[in-house]
C-alpha positions as CSV (number, residue, x, y, z in Angstrom):
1,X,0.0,0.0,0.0
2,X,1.4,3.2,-0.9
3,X,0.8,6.6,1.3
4,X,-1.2,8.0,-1.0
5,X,-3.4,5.3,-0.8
6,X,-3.3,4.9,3.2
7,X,-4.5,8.9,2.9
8,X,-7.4,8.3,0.5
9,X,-8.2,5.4,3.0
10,X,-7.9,7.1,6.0
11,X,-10.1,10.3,4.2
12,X,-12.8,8.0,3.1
13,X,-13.4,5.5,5.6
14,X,-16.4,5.0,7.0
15,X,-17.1,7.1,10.5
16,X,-16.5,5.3,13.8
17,X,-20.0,4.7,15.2
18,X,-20.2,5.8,19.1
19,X,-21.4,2.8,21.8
20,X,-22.0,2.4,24.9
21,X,-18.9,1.8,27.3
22,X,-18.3,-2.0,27.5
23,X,-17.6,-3.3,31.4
24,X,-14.1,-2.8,30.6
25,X,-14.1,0.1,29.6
26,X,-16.7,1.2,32.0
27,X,-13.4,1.1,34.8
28,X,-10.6,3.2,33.4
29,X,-10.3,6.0,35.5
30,X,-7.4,8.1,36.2
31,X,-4.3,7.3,36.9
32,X,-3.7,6.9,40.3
33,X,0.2,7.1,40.0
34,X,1.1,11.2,40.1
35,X,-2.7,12.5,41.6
36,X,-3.6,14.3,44.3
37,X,-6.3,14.0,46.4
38,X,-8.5,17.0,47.6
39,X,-11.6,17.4,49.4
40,X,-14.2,19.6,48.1
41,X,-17.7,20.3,49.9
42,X,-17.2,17.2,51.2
43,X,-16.3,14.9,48.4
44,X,-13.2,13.5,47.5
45,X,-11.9,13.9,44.4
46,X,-8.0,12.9,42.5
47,X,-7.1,15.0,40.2
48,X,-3.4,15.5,37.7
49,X,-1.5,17.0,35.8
50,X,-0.2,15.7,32.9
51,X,3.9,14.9,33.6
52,X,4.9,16.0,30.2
53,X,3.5,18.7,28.3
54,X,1.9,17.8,24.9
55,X,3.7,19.2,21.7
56,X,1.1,22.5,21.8
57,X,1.4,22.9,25.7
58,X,5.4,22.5,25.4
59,X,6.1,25.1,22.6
60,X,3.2,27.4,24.9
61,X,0.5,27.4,21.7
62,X,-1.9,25.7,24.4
63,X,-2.6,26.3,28.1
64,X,-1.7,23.7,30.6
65,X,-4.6,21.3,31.4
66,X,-5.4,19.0,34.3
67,X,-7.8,16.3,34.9
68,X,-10.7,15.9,37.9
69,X,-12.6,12.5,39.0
70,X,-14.6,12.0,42.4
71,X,-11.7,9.6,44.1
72,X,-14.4,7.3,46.0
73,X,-17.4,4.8,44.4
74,X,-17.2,1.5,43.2
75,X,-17.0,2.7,39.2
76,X,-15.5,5.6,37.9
77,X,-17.6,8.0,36.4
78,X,-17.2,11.0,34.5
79,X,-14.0,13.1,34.8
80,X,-13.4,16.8,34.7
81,X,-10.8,18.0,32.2
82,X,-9.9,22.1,33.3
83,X,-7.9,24.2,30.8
84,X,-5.8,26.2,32.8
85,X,-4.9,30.0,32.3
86,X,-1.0,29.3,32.4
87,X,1.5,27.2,30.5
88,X,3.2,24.4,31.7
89,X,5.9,24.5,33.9
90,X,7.9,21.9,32.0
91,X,7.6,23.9,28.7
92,X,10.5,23.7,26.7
93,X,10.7,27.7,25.8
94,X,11.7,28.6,29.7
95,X,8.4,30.5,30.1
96,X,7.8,31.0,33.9
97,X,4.2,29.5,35.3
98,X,2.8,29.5,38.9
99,X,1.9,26.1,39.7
100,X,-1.6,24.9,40.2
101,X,-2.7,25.1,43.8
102,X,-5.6,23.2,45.4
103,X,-7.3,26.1,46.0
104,X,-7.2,26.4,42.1
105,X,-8.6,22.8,42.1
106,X,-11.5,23.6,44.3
107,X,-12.6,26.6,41.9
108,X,-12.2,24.5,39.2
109,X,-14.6,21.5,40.4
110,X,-17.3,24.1,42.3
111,X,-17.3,25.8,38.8
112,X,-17.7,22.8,36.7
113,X,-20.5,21.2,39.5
114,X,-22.1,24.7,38.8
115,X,-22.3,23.7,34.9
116,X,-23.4,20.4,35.3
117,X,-20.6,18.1,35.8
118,X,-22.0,14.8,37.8
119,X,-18.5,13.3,38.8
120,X,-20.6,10.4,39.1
121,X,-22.8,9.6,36.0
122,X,-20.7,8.1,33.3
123,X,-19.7,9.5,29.6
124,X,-17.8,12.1,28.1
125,X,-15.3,14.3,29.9
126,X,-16.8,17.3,30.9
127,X,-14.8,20.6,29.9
128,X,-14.2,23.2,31.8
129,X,-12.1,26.0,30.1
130,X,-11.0,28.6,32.4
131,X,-8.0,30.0,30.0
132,X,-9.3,33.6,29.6
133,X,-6.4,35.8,29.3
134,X,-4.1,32.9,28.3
135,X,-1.6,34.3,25.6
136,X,0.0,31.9,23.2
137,X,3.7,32.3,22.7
138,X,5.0,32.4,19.3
């Protein structure tokens, strides 16, 4: 197969059609290795940041994001990805960041239970972007 034809394949193939989490599936949850946990309004919740930046986050195109899930329950349910304001601190253009603090956390999960994030029904990430005032470097 040559690459033109792996494009014209990948352009035309047919769209992936969206199910229903199998059992399996149904249990990945965050990693536990690297989070934090934090009580909010008395829940717990884990929540991390990614160890590396992505390609975006490290050139500081993108803000830094983090990732939110209630920490107790027998099945994971839906987790909270929050766009930062700030780049990430392991950015490879020496751009200085503060880091995120739990109090930054809390803000984030009271603002995204405010939208309608239910840490506990399962599906889609819920997005939270609270990047206003974020400035891409170039």
């Amino acid at each position: 197969m040559t690459f033109g034809t792996f494009a014209c394949n990948l352009l035309f193939a047919p769209a992936a059609t969206q199910h229903s989490p199998t059992a399996e599936e149904a249990k990945m949850a965050l990693n536990k290795k690297g989070s934090r946990c934090i009580t909010v309004d008395g829940i717990e919740y884990r929540w991390r940041i990614r160890r590396k930046p992505s390609y975006m986050q490290g050139l500081c195109w993108t803000p830094m994001t983090y990732a939110v899930e209630a920490a107790g329950g027998s099945r994971p349910g839906t987790t909270l990805i929050v766009t930062s304001g700030q780049a990430h601190p392991s950015n490879w253009v020496g751009v200085e960041t503060e880091p995120i603090r739990p109090a930054h956390v809390a803000a984030g999960i009271r603002a995204a239970r405010d939208q309608g994030w239910d840490p506990t029904r399962v599906g889609s990430p819920f997005q939270l972007d609270r990047s206003a005032g974020f400035i891409a470097q170039s």
